[in-house]
Backbone bond lengths (Angstrom), bond angles and torsions (degrees), N, CA, C in turn:
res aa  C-N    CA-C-N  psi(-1)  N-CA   C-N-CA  omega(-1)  CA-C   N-CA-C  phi
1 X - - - 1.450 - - 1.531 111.25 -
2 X 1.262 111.03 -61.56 1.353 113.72 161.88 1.655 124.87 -30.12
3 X 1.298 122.71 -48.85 1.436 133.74 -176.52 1.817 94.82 -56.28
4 X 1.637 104.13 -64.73 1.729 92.14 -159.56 1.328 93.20 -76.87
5 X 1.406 152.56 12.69 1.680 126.62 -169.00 1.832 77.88 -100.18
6 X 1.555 128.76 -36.25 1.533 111.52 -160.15 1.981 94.47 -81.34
7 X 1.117 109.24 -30.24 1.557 113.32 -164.12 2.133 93.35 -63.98
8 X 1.211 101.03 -42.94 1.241 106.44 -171.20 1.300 124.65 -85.27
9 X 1.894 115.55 2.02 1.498 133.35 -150.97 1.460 125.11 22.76
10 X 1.417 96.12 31.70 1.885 99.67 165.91 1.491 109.05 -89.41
11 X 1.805 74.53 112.44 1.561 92.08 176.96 1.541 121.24 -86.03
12 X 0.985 111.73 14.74 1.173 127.49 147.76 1.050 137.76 -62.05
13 X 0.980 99.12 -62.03 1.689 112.45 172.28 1.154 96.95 -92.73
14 X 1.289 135.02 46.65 1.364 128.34 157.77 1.493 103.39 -121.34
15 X 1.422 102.90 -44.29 1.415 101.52 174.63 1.851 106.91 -78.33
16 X 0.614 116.40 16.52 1.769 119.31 179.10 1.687 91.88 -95.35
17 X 1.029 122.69 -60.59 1.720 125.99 178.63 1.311 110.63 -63.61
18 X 1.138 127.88 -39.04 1.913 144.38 166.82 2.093 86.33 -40.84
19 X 1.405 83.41 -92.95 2.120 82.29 176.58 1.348 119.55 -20.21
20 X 1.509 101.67 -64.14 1.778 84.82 -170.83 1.395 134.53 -89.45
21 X 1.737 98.13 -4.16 1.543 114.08 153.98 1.832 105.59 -44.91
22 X 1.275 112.51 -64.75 1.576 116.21 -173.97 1.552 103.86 -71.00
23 X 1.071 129.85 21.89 1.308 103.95 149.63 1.852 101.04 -121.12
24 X 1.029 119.64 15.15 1.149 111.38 174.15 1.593 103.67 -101.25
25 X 1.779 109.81 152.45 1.538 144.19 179.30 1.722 99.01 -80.01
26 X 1.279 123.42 101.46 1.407 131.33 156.46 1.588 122.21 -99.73
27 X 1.142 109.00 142.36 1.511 95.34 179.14 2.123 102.49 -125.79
28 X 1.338 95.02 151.44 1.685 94.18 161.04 1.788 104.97 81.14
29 X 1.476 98.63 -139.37 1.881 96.32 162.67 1.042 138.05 -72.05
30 X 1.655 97.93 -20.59 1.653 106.16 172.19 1.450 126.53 -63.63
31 X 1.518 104.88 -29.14 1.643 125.11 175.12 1.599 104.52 -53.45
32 X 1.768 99.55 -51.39 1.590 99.17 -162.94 1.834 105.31 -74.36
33 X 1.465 123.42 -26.29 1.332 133.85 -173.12 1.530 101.86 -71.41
34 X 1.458 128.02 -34.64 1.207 130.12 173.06 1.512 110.90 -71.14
35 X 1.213 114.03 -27.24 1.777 114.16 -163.30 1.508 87.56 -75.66
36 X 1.687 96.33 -53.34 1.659 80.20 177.99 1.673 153.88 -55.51
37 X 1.594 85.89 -42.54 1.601 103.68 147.08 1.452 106.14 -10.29
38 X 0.936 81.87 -107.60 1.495 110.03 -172.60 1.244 138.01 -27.42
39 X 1.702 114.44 -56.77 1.376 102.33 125.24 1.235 173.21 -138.09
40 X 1.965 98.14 92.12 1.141 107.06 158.00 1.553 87.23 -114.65
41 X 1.218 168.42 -10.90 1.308 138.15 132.73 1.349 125.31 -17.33
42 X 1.388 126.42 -51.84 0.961 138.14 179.14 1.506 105.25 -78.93
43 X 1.026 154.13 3.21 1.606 149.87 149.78 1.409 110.06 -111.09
44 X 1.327 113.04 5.75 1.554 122.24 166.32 1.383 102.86 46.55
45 X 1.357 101.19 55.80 1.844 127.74 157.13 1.463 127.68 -68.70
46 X 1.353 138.75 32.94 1.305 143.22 -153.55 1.439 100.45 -33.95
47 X 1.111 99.21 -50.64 1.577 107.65 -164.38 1.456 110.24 -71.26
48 X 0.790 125.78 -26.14 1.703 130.21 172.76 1.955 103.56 -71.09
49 X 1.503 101.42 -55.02 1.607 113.38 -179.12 1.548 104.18 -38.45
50 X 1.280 116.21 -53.54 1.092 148.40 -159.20 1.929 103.62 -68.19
51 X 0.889 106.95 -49.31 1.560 126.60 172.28 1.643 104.93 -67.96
52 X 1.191 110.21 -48.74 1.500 108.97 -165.28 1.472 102.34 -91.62
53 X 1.405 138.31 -9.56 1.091 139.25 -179.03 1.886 96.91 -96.68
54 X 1.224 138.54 -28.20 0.912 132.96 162.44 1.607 123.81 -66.61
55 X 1.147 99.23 -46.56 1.956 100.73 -164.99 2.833 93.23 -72.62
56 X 1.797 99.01 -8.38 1.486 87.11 175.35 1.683 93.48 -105.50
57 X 1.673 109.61 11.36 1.560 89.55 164.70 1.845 115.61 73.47
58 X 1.483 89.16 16.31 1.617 96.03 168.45 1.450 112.18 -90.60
């Protein structure tokens, strides 16, 4: 979901994955890769999304 909302810049559906990122339990680097997520979703960072969705191999 994440892939087509950044490919498509629906920020909608970007912030829809932003939400349920924060309700999810991360631990370790994954915690910090989610914080980031998120926000650069929230500053509508493609290019960061884009970075951080690669280095978890999404």
């Amino acid at each position: 979901m994440i892939n087509e909302a950044v490919d498509n810049l629906d920020m909608d559906g970007m912030q829809q994955v932003a939400d349920e990122l924060k309700s999810c339990i991360f631990t370790g680097a994954e915690s910090e890769k989610a914080k980031k997520l998120i926000d650069a979703i929230e500053e509508m960072d493609v290019d960061i999304c884009l970075e951080i969705m690669d280095s978890w191999g999404v």
